[in-house]
Predicted model as a PDB file, atoms N, CA, C, CB and O in Angstrom, pLDDT in the B-factor column:
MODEL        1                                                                  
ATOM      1  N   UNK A   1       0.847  -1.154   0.000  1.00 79.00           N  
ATOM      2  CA  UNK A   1       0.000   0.000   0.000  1.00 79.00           C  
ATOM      3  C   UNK A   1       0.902   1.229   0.000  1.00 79.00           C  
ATOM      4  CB  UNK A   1      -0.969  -0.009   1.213  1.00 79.00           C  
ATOM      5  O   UNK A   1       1.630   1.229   0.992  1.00 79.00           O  
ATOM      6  N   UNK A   2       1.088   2.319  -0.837  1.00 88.00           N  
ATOM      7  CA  UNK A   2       1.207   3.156  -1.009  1.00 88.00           C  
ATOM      8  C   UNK A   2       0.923   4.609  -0.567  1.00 88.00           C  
ATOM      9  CB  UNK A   2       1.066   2.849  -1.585  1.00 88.00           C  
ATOM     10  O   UNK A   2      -0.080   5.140  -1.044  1.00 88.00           O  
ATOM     11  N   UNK A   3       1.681   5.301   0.280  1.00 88.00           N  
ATOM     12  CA  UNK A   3       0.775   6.422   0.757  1.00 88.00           C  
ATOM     13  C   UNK A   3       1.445   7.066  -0.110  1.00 88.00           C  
ATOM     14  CB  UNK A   3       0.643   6.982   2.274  1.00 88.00           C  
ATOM     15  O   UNK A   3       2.423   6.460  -0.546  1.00 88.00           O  
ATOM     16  N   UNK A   4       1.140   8.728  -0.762  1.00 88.00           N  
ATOM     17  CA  UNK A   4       1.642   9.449  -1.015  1.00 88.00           C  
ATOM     18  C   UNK A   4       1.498  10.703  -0.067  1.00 88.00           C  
ATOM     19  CB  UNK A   4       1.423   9.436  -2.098  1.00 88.00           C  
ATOM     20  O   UNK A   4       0.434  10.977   0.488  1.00 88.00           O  
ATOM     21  N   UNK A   5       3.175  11.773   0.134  1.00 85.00           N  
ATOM     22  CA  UNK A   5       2.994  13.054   0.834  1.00 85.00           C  
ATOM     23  C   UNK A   5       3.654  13.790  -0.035  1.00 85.00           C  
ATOM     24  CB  UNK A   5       3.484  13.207   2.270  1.00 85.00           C  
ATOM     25  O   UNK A   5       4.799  13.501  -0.383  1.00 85.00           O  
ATOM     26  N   UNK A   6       2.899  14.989  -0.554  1.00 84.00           N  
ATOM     27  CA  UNK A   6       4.346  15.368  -1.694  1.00 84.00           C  
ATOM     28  C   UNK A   6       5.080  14.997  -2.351  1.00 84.00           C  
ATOM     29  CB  UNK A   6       5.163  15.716  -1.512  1.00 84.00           C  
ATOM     30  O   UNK A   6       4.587  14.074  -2.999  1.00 84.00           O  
ATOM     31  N   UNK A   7       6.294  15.212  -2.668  1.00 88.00           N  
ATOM     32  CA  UNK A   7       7.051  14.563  -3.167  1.00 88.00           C  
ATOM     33  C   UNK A   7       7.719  13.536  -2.852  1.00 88.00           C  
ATOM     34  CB  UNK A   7       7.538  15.082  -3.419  1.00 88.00           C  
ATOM     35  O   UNK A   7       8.814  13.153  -3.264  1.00 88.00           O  
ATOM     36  N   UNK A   8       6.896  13.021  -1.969  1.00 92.00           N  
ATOM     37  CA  UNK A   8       7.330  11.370  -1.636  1.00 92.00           C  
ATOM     38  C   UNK A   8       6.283  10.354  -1.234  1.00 92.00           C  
ATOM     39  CB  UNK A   8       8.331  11.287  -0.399  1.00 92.00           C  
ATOM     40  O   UNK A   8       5.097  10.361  -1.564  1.00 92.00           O  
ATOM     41  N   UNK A   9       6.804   9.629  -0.601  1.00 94.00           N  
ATOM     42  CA  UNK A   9       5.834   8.115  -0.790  1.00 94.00           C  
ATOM     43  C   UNK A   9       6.328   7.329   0.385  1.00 94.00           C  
ATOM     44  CB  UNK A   9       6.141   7.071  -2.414  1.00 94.00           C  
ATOM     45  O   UNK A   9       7.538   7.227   0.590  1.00 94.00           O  
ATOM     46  N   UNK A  10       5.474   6.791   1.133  1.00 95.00           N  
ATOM     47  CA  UNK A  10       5.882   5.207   1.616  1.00 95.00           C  
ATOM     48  C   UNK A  10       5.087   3.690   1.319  1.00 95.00           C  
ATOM     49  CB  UNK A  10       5.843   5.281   3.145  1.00 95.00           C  
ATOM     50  O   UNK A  10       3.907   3.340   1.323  1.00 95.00           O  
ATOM     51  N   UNK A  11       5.796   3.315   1.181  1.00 95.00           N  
ATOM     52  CA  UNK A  11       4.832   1.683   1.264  1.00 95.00           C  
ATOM     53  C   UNK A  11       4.758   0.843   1.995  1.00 95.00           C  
ATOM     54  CB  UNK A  11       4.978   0.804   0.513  1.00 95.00           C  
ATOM     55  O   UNK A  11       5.598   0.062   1.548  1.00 95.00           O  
ATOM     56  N   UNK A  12       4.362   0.412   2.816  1.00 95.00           N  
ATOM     57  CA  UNK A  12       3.649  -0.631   3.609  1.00 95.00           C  
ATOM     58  C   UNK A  12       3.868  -2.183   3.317  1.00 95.00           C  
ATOM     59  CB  UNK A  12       2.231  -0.363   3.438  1.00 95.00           C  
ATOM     60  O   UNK A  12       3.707  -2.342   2.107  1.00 95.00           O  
ATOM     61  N   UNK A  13       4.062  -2.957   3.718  1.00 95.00           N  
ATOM     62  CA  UNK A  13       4.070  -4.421   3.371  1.00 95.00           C  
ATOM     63  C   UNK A  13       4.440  -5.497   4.816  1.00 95.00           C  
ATOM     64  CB  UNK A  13       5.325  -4.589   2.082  1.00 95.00           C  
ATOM     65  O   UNK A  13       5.290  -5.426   5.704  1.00 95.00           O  
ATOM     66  N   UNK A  14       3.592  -6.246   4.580  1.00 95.00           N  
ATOM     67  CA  UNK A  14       3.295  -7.022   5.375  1.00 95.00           C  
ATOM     68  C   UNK A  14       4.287  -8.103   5.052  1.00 95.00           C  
ATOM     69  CB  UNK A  14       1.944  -7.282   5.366  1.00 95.00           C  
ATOM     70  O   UNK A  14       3.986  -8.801   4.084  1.00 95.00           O  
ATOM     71  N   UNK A  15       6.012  -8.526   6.002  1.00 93.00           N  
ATOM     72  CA  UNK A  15       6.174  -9.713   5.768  1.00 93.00           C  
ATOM     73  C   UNK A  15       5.701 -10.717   5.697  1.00 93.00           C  
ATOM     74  CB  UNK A  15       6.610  -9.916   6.096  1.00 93.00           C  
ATOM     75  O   UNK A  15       4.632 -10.807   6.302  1.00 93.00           O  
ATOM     76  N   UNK A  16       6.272 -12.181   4.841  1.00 94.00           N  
ATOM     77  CA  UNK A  16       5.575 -13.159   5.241  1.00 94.00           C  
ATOM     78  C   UNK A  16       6.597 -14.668   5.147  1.00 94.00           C  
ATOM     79  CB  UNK A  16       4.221 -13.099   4.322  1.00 94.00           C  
ATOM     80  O   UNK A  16       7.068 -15.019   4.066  1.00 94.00           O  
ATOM     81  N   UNK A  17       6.816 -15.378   6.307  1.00 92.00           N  
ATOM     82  CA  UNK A  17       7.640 -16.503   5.803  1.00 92.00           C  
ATOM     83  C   UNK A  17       8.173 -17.433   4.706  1.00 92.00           C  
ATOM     84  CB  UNK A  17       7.374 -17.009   6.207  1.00 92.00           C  
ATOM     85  O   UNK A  17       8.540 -18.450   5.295  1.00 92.00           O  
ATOM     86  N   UNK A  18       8.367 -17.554   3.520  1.00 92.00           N  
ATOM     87  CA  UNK A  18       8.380 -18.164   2.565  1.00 92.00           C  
ATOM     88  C   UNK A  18       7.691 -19.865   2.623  1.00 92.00           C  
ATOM     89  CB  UNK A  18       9.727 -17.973   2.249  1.00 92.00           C  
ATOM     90  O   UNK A  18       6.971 -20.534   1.882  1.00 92.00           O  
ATOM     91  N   UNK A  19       8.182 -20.014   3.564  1.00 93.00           N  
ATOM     92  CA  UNK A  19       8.043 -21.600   3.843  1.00 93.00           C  
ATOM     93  C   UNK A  19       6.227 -21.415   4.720  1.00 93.00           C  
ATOM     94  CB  UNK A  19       9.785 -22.378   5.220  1.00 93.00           C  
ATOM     95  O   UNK A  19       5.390 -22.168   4.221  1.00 93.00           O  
ATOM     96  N   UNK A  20       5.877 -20.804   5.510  1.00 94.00           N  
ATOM     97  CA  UNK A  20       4.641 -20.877   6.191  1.00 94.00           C  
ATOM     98  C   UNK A  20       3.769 -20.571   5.351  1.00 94.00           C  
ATOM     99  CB  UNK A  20       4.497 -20.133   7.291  1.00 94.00           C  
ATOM    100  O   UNK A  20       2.749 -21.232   5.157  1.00 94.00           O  
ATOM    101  N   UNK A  21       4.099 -19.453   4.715  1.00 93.00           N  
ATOM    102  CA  UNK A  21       3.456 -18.022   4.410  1.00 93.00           C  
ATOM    103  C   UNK A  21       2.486 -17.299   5.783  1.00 93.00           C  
ATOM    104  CB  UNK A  21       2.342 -18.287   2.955  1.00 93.00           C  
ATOM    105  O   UNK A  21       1.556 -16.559   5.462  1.00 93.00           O  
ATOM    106  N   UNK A  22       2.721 -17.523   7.096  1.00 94.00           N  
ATOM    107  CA  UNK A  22       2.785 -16.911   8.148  1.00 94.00           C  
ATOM    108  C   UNK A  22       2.912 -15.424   8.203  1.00 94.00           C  
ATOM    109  CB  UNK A  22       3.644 -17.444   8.706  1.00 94.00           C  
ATOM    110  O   UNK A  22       4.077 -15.178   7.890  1.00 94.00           O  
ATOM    111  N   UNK A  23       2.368 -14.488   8.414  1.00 92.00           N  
ATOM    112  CA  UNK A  23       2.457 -13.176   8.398  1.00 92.00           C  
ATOM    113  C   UNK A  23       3.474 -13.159   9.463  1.00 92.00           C  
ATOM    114  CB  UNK A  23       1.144 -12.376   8.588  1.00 92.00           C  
ATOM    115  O   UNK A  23       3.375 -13.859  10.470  1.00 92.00           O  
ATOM    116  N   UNK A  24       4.928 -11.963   9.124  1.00 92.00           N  
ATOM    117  CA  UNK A  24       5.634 -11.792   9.870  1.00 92.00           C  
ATOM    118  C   UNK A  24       5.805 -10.396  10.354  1.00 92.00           C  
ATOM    119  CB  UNK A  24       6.503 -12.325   9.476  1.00 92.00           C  
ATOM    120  O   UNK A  24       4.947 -10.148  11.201  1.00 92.00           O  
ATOM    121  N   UNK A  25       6.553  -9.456  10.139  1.00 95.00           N  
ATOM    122  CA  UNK A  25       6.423  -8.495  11.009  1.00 95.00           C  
ATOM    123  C   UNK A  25       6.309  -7.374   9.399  1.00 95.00           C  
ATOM    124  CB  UNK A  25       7.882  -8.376  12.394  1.00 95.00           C  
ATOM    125  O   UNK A  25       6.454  -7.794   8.251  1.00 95.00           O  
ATOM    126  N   UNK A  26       6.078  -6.233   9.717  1.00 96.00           N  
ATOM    127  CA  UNK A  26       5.587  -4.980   8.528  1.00 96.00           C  
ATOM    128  C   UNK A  26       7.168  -4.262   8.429  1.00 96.00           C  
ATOM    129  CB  UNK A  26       4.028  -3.532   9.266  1.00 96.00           C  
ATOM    130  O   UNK A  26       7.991  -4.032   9.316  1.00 96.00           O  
ATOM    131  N   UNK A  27       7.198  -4.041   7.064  1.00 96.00           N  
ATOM    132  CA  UNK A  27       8.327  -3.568   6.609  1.00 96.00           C  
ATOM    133  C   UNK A  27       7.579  -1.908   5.596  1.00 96.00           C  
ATOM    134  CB  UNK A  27       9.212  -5.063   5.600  1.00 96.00           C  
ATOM    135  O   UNK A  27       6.504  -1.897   4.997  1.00 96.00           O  
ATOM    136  N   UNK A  28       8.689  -0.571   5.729  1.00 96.00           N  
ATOM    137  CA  UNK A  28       8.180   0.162   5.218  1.00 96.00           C  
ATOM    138  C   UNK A  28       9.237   0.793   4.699  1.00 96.00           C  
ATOM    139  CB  UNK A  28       7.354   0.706   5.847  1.00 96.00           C  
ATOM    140  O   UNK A  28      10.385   0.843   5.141  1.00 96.00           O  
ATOM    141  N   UNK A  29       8.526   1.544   3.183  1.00 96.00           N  
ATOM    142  CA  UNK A  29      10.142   1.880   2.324  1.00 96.00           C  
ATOM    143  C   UNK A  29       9.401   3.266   2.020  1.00 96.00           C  
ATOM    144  CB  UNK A  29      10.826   0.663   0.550  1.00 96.00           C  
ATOM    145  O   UNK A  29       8.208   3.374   1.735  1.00 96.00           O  
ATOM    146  N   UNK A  30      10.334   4.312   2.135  1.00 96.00           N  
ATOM    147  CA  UNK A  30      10.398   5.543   1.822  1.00 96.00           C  
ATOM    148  C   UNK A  30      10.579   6.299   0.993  1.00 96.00           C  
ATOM    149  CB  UNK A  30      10.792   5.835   2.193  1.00 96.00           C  
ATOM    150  O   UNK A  30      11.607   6.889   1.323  1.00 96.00           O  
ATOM    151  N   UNK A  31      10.082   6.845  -0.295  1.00 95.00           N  
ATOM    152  CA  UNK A  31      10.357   7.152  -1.504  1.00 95.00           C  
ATOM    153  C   UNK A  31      10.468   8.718  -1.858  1.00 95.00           C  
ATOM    154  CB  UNK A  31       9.414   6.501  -2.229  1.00 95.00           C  
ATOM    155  O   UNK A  31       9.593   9.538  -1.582  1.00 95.00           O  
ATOM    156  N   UNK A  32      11.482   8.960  -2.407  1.00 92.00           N  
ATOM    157  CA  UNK A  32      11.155  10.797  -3.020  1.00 92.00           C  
ATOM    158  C   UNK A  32      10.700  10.057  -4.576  1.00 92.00           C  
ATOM    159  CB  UNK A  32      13.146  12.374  -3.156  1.00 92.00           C  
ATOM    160  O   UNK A  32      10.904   8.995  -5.164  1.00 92.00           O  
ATOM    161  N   UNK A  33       9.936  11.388  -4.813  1.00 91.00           N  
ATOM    162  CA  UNK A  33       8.888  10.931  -6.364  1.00 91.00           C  
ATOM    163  C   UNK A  33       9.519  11.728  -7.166  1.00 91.00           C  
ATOM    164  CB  UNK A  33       7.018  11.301  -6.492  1.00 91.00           C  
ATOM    165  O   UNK A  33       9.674  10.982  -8.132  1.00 91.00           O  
ATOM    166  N   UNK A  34      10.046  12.829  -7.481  1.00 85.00           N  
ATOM    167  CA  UNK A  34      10.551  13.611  -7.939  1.00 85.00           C  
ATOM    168  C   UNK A  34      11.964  14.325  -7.461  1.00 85.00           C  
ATOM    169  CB  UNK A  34       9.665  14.188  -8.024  1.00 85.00           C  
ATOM    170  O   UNK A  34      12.271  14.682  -6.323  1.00 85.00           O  
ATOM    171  N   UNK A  35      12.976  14.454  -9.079  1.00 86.00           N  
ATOM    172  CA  UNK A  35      12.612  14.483 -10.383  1.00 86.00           C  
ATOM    173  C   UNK A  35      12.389  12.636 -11.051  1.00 86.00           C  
ATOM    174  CB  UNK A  35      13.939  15.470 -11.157  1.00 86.00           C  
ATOM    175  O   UNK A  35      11.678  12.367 -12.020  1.00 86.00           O  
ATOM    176  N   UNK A  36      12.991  11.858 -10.439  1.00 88.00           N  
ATOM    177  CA  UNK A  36      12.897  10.103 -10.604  1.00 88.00           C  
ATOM    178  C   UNK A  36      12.475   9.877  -9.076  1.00 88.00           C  
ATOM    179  CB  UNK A  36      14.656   9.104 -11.103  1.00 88.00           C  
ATOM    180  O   UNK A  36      12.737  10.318  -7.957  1.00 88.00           O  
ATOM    181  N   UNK A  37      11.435   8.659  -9.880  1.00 92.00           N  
ATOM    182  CA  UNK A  37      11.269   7.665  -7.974  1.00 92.00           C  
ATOM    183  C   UNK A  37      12.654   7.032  -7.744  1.00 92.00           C  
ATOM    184  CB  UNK A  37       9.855   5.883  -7.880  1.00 92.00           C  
ATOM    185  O   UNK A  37      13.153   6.292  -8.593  1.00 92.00           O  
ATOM    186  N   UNK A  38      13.430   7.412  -6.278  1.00 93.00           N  
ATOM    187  CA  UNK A  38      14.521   6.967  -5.355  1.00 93.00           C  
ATOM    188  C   UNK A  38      14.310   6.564  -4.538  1.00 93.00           C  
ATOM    189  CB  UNK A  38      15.250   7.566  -4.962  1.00 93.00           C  
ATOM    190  O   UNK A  38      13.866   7.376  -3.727  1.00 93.00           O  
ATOM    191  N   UNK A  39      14.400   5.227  -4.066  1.00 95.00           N  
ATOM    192  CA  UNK A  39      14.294   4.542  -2.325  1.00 95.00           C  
ATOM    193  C   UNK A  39      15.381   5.615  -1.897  1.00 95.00           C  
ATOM    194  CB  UNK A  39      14.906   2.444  -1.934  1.00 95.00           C  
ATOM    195  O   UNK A  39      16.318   6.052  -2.566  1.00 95.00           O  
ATOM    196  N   UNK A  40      14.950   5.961  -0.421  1.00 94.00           N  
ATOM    197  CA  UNK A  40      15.461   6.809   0.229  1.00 94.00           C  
ATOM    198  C   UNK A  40      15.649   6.189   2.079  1.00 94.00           C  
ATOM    199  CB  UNK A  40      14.502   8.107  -0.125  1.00 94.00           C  
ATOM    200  O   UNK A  40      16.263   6.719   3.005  1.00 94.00           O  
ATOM    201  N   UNK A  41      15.144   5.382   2.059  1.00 94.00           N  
ATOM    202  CA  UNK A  41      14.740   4.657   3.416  1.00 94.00           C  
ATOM    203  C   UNK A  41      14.081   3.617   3.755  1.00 94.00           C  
ATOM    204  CB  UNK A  41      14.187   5.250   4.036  1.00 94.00           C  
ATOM    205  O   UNK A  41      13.203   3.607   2.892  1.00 94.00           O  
ATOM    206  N   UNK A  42      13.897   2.743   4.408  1.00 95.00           N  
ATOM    207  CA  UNK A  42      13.464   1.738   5.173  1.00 95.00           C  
ATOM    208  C   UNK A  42      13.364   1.093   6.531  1.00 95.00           C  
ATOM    209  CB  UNK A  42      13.779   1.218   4.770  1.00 95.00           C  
ATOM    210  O   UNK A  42      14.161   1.495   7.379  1.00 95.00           O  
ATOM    211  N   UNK A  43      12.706   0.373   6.786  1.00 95.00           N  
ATOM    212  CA  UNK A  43      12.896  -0.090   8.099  1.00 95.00           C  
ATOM    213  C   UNK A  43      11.746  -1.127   8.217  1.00 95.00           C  
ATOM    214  CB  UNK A  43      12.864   1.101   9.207  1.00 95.00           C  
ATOM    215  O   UNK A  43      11.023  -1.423   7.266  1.00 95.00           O  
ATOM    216  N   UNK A  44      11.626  -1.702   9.579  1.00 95.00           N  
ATOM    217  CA  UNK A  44      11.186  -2.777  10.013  1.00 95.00           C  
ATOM    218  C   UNK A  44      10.068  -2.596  11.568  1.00 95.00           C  
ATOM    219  CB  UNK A  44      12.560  -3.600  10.165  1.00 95.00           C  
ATOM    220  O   UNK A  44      10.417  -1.783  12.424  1.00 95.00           O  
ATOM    221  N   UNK A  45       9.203  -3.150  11.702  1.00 96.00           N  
ATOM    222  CA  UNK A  45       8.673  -3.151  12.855  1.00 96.00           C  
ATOM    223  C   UNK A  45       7.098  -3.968  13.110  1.00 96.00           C  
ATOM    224  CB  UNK A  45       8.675  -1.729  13.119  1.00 96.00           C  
ATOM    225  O   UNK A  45       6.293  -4.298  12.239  1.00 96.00           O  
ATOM    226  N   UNK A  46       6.993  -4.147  14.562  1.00 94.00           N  
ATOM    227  CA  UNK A  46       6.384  -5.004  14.729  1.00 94.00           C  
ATOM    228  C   UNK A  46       4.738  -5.287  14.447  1.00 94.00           C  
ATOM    229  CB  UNK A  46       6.760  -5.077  15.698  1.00 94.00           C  
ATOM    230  O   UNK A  46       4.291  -6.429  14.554  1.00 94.00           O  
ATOM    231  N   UNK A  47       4.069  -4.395  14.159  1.00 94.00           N  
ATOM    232  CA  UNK A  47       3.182  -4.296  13.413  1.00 94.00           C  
ATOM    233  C   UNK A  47       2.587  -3.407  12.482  1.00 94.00           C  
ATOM    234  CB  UNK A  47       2.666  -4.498  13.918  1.00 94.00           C  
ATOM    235  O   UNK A  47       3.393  -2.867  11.724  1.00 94.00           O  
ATOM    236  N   UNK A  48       1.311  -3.089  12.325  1.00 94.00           N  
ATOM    237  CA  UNK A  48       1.342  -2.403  10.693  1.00 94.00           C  
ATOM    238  C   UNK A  48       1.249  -0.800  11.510  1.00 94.00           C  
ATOM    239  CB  UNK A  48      -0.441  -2.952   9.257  1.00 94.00           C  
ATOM    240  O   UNK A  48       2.110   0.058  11.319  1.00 94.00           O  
ATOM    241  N   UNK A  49       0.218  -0.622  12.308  1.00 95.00           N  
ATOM    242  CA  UNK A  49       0.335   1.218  13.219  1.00 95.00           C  
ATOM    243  C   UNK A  49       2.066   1.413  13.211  1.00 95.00           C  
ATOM    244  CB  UNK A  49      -0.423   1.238  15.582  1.00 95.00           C  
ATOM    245  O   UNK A  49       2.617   2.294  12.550  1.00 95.00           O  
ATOM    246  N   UNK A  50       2.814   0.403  14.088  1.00 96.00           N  
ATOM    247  CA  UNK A  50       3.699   1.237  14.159  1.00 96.00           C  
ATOM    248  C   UNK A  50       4.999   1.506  13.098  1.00 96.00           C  
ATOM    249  CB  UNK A  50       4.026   0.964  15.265  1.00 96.00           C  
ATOM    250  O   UNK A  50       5.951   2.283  13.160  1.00 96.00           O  
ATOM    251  N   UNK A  51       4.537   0.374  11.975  1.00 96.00           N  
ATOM    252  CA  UNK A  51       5.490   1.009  10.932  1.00 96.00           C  
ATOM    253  C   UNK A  51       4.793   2.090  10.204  1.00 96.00           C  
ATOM    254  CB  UNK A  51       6.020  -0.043   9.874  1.00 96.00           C  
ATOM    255  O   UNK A  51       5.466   2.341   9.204  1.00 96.00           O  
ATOM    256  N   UNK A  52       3.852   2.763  10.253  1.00 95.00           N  
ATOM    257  CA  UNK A  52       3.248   3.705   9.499  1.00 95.00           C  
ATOM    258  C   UNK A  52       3.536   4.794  10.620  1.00 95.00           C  
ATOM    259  CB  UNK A  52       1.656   3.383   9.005  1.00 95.00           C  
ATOM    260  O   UNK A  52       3.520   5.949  10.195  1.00 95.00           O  
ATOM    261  N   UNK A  53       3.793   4.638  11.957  1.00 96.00           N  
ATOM    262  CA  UNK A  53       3.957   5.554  12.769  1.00 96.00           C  
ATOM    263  C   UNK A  53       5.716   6.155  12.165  1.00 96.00           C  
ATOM    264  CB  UNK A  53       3.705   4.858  14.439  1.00 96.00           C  
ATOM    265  O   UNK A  53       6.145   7.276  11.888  1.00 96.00           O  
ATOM    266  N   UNK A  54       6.448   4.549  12.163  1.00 96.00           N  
ATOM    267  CA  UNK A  54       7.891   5.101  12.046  1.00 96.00           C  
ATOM    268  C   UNK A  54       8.066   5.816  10.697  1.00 96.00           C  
ATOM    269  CB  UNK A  54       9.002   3.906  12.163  1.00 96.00           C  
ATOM    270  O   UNK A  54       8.774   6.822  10.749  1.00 96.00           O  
ATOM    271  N   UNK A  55       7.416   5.398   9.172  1.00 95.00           N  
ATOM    272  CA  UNK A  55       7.795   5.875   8.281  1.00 95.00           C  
ATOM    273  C   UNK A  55       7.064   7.309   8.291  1.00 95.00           C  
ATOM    274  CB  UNK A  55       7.657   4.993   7.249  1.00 95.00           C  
ATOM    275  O   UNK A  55       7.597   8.085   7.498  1.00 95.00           O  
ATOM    276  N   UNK A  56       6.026   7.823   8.962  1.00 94.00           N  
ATOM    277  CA  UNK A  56       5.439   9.449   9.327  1.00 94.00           C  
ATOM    278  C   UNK A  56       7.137   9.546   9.355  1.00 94.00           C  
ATOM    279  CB  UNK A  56       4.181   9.949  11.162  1.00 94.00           C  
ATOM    280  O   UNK A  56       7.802   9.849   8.364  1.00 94.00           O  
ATOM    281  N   UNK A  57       7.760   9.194  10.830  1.00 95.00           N  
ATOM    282  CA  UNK A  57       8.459  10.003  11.735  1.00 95.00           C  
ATOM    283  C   UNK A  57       9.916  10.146  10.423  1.00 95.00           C  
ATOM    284  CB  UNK A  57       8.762   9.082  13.585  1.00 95.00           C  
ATOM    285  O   UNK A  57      10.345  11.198   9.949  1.00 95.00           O  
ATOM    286  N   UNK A  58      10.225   9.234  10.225  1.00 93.00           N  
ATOM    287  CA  UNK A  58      11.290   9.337   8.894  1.00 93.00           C  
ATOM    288  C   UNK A  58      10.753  10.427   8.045  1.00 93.00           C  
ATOM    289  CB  UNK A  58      11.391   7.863   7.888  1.00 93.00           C  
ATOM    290  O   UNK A  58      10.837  11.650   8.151  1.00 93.00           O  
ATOM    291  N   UNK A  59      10.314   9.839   7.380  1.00 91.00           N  
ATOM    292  CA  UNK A  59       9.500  11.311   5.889  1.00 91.00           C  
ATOM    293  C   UNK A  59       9.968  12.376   7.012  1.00 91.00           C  
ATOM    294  CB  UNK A  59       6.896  11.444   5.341  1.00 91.00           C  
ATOM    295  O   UNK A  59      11.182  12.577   7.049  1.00 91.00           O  
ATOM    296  N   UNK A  60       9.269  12.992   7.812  1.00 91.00           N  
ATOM    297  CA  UNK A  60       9.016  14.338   8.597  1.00 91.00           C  
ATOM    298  C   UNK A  60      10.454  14.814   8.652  1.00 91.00           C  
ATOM    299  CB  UNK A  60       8.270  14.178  10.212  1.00 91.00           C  
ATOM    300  O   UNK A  60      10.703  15.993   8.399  1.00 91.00           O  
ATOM    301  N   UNK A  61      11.837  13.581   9.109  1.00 92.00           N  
ATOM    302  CA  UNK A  61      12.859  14.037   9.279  1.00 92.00           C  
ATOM    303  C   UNK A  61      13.734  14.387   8.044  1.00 92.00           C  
ATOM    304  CB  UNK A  61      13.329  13.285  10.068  1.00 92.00           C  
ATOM    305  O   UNK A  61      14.607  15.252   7.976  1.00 92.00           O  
ATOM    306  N   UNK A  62      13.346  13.596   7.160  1.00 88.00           N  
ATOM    307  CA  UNK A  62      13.868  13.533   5.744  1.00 88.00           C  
ATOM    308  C   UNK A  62      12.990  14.736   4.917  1.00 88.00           C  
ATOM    309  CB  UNK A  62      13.615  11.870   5.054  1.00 88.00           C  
ATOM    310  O   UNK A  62      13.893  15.408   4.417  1.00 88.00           O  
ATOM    311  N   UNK A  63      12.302  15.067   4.702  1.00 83.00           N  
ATOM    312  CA  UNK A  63      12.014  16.210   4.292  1.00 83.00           C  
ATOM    313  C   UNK A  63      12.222  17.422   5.452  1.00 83.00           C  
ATOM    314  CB  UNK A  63      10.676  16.059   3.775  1.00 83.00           C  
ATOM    315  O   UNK A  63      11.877  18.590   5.274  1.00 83.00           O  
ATOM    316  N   UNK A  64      12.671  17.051   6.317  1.00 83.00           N  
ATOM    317  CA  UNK A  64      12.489  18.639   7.633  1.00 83.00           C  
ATOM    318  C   UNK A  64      14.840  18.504   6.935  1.00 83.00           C  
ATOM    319  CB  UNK A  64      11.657  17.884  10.918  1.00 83.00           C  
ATOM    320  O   UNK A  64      15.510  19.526   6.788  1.00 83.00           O  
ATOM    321  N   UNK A  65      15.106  17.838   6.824  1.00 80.00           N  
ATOM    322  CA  UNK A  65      16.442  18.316   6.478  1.00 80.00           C  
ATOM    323  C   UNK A  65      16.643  18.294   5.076  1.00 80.00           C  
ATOM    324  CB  UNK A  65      17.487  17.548   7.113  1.00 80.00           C  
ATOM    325  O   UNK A  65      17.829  18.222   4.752  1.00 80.00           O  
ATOM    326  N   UNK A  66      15.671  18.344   3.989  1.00 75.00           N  
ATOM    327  CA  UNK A  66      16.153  18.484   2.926  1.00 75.00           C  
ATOM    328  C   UNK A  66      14.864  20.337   2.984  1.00 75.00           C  
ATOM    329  CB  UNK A  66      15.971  16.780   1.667  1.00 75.00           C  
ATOM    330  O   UNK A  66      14.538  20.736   1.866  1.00 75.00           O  
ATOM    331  N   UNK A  67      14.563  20.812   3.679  1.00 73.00           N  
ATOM    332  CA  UNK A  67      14.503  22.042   4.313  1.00 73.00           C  
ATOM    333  C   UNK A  67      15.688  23.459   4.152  1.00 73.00           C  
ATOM    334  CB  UNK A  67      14.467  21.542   5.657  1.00 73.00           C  
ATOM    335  O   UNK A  67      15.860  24.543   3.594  1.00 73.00           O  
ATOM    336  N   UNK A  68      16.336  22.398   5.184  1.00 71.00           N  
ATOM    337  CA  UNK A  68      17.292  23.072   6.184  1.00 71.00           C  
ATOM    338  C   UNK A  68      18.187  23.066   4.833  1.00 71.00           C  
ATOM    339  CB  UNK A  68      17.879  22.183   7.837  1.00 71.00           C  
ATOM    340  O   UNK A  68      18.502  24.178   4.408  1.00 71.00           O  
ATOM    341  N   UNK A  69      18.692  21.764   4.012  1.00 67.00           N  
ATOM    342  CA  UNK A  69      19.701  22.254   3.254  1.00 67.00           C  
ATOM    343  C   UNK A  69      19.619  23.079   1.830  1.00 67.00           C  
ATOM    344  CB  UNK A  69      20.361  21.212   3.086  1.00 67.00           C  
ATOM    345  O   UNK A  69      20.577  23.397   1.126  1.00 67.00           O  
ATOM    346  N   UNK A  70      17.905  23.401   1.539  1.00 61.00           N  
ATOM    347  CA  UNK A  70      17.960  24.563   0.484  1.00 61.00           C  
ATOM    348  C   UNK A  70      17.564  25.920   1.152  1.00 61.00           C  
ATOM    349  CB  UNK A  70      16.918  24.267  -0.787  1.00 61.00           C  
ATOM    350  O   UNK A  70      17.547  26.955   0.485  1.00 61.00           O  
TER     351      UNK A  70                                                      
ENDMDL                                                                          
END                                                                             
């Protein structure tokens, strides 16, 4: 699942064991959209709120310092 904020993006995804197919823990990737889509970040956590909590808190920091440096 895809959120978009501006010029960026995260996605959402639900691990899953290969061998069970067992839902495992939520993984979330961080995207700038422009001028090309760039992975910019990722991470891991234990369910789906709080990886949507961590990739908010990323984006916020990653755009609050690409701010500061123009």
């Amino acid at each position: 699942m895809r959120i978009h904020e501006g010029n960026f993006a995260y996605d959402l995804e639900q691990l899953r064991d290969p061998m069970t197919q067992l839902a495992l823990q939520w993984k979330y990737t961080i995207y700038r959209l422009r001028p090309l889509e760039e992975r910019i970040a990722s991470g891991e956590a234990a369910d789906r709120a709080d990886a949507e909590k961590k990739a908010k808190a990323a984006l916020a920091r990653i755009s609050g310092e690409e701010r500061h440096a123009a």
